[in-house]
N, C-alpha and C positions, 0 to 999 in steps of 0.2 A: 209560694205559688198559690194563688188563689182555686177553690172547685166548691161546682156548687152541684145540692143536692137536692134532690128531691121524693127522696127515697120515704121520707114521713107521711106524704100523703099515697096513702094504700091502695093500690086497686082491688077492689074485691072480685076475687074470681073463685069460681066454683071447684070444689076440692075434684082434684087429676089433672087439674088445667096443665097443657104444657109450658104455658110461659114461668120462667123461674124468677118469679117477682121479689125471692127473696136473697135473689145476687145482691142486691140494691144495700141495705142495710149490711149483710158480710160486708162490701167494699169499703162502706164508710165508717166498720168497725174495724176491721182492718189500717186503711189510712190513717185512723185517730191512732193506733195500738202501735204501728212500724214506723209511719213516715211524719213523723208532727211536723214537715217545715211546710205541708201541705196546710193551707188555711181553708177550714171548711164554712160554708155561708149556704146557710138554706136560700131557696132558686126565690127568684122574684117570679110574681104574678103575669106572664104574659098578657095586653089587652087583648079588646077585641081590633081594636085598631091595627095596633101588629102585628095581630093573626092575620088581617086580610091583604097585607104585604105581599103575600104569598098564597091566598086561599080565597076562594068565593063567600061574600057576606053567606048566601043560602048553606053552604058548608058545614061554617061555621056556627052557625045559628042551631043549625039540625043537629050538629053534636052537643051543643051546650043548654039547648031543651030539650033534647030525647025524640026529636021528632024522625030524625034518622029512620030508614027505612032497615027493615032488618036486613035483608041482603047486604046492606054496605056494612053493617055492621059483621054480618058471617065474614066479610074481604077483611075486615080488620080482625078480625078472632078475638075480639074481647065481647063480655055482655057491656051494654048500655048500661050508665051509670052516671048518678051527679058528681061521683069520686073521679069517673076515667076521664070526664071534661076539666075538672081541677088540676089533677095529673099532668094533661096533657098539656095546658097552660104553663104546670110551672116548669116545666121538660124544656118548652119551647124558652121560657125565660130564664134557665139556666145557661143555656147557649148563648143569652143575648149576652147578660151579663159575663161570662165569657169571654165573647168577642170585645167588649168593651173593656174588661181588664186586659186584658192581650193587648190592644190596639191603644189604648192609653200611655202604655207603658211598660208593661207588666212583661211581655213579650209571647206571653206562654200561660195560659189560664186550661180548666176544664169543666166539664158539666160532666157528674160523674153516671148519668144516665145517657138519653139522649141518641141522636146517630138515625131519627126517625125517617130515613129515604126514602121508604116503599108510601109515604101519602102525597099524594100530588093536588093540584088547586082546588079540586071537588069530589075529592074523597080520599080515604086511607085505605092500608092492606098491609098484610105481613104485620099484626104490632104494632105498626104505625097511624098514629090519629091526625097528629099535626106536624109540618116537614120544618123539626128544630133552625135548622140548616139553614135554609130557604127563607125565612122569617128572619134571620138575623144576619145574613148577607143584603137582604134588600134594606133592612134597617140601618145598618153599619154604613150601606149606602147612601141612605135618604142623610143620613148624620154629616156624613162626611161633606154635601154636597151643599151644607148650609152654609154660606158665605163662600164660596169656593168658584166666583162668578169668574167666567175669562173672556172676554170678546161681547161685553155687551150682556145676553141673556146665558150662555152657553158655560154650563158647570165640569168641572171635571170628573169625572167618572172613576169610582173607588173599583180596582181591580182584583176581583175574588177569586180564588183558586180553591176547589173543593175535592179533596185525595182523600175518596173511598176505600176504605180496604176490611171494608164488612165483607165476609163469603157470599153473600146475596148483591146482586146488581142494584147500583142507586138509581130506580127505574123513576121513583117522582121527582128525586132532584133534576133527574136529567133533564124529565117532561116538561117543569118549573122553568130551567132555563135557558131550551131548546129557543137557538135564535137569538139569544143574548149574549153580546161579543163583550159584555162589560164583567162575564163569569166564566169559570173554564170547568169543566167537570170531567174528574179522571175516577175510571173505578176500574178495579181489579176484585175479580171473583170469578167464582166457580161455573164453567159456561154453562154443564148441565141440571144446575140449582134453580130455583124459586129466584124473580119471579119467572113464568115459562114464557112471557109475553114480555121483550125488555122494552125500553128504551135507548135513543143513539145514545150517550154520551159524546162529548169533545173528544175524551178517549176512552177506548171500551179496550181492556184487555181481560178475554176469555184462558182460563187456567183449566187442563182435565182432569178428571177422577183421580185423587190418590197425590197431587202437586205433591210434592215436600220442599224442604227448604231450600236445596238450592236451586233447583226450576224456581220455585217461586222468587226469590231474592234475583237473579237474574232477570226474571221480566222485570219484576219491579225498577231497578235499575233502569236499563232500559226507555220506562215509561215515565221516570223522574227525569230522564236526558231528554224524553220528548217533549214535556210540559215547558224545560227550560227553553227549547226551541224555540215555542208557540206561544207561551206565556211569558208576562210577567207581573206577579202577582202583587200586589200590597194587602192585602191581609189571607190569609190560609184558616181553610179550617177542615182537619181531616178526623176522619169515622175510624178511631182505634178494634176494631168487631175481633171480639175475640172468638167468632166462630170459624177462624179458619187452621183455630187448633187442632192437631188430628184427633184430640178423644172430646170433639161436639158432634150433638146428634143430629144437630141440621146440618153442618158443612160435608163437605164432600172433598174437603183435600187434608193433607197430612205434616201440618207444621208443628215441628216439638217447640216447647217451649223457649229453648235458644231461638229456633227461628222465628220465633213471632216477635221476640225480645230484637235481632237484629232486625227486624223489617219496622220496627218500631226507630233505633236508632237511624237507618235512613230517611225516614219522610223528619223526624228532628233535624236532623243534620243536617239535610237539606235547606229546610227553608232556615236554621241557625247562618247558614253559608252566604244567605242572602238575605239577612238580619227580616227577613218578613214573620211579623208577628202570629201567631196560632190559636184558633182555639179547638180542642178538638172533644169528642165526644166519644163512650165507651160503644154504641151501638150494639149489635148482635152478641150471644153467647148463649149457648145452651147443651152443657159439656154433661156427657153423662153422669160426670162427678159435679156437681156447682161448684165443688171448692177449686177446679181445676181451673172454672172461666173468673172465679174470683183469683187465681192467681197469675193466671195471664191479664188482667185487668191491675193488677198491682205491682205486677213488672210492669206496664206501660208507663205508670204515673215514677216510678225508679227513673226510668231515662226521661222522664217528662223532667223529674226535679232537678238531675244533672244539666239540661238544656235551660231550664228555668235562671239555674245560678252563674250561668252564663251572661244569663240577659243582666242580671243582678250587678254583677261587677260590672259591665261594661256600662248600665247606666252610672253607677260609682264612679268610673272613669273618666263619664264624659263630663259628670258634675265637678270633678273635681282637677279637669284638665287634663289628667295620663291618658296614655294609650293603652289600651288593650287589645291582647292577642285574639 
């Protein structure tokens, strides 16, 4: 299984900062040290052309010469830096690359950062500068739709499904792709959390103070029965967040470890069920322990790699005529 990182290129932030920048590096010492069938590939360079897939040229521009206004910068909580515009690039093209091993073939790829929901087309918030997600769903589409002609001028339209399950509401993706029947966007989080201003979603399920595992795993259910309703997707890309651990300081609900682990095996399972490819993204975590959201971060990629070897054989199978289970 292919994951890409981008955890070398450093943000510099000022010593108390709360963001835990240095989850990044743990995880991909980690994956090197426990799970070697995980193949790690430093992220490719998102353009600027891909960036505006999804974001206004002025946006983009303003983060990547500093001309940003400080306010938009206080909504993202990072200082302004040539480092956080690099960053944010290759954030953004760890996801592509992603989605593109996933959808090639692969079945199941990750970006071992990433998960950036809360920036929407002309600006960021919450940590997030540029919306991974968003950028590489309209990309996977723009791909898919080259040569794909039917009736003349009329292309088919690549069907994205996007299963949040960061504790924070994916309030830019949703903004992103409010009105677009060609994407579906399901988030489960915390109603009373960040941000305080959401966005609809396609589906929006609200969770209260204290959720544990099995409310939680129930809805979820649920809201995976309703996507199959409404949707049908050909490529998936869901937000692993591990802040919805109970011992993170930003979440507000209380999943142990097993249950983040089985809420992890359902959104696998699922789209395994209906062979639709994944790419997904660690998003949120900020555990009063680090080591706690780097190891719910490294139980995801355990069931990530069980689902992966799935895909494995059954490409084996189909190259070599058998059937598989």
């Amino acid at each position: 299984m292919n994951a890409f990182y981008s955890g070398q290129f450093v943000l510099p932030l000022p010593e108390g900062h709360r963001f835990p920048m240095a989850k990044y590096a743990m995880l991909r010492e980690r994956l090197a040290a426990e799970l070697p069938a995980v193949q790690l590939h430093e992220a490719p360079r998102a353009t600027n052309g891909e960036l505006a897939l999804a974001h206004t040229p002025r946006y983009i521009s303003a983060i990547l010469d500093g001309s940003i206004n400080p306010q938009a910068m206080r909504e993202i909580g990072f200082p302004w830096s040539e480092a956080m515009g690099e960053r944010s690039r290759r954030s953004v093209g760890a996801t592509i690359a992603a989605a593109r091993s996933a959808f090639a073939g692969a079945g199941i790829a990750a970006n071992m950062a990433g998960g950036t929901h809360h920036a929407s087309a002309d600006k960021g918030g919450g940590f997030c500068v540029f919306n991974d997600v968003a950028v590489a769903a309209r990309l996977l589409q723009a791909e898919w739709g080259r040569g794909r002609e039917v009736s003349g001028a009329h292309r088919l339209p690549l069907r994205v499904a996007v299963i949040d399950l960061d504790v924070h509401q994916g309030n830019g993706t949703a903004h992103i792709f409010q009105n677009d029947a060609t994407v579906f966007t399901l988030s489960l989080h915390s109603a009373k959390n960040f941000p305080f201003r959401k966005e609809a979603s396609d589906l929006d399920v609200e969770l209260p103070d204290g959720c544990g595992d099995d409310d939680y795993l129930h809805a979820l259910d649920l809201a995976l029965e309703a996507l199959t309703q409404r949707f049908e997707p050909q490529l998936l890309f869901f937000l692993a967040g591990a802040d919805a651990f109970e011992g993170d300081r930003l979440g507000r609900l209380k999943l142990s470890f097993d249950g983040m682990q089985a809420r992890d095996r359902r959104v696998f399972g699922w789209a395994w069920q209906r062979r639709i490819p994944m790419a997904f993204a660690m998003a949120g975590g900020y555990g009063v322990r680090i080591e706690d959201t780097v190891q719910c971060q490294v139980n995801t990629f355990t069931v990530a790699l069980a689902y992966a070897q799935r895909w494995h054989n059954a490409e084996n199978a189909h190259a070599t005529g058998k059937i598989s289970e």
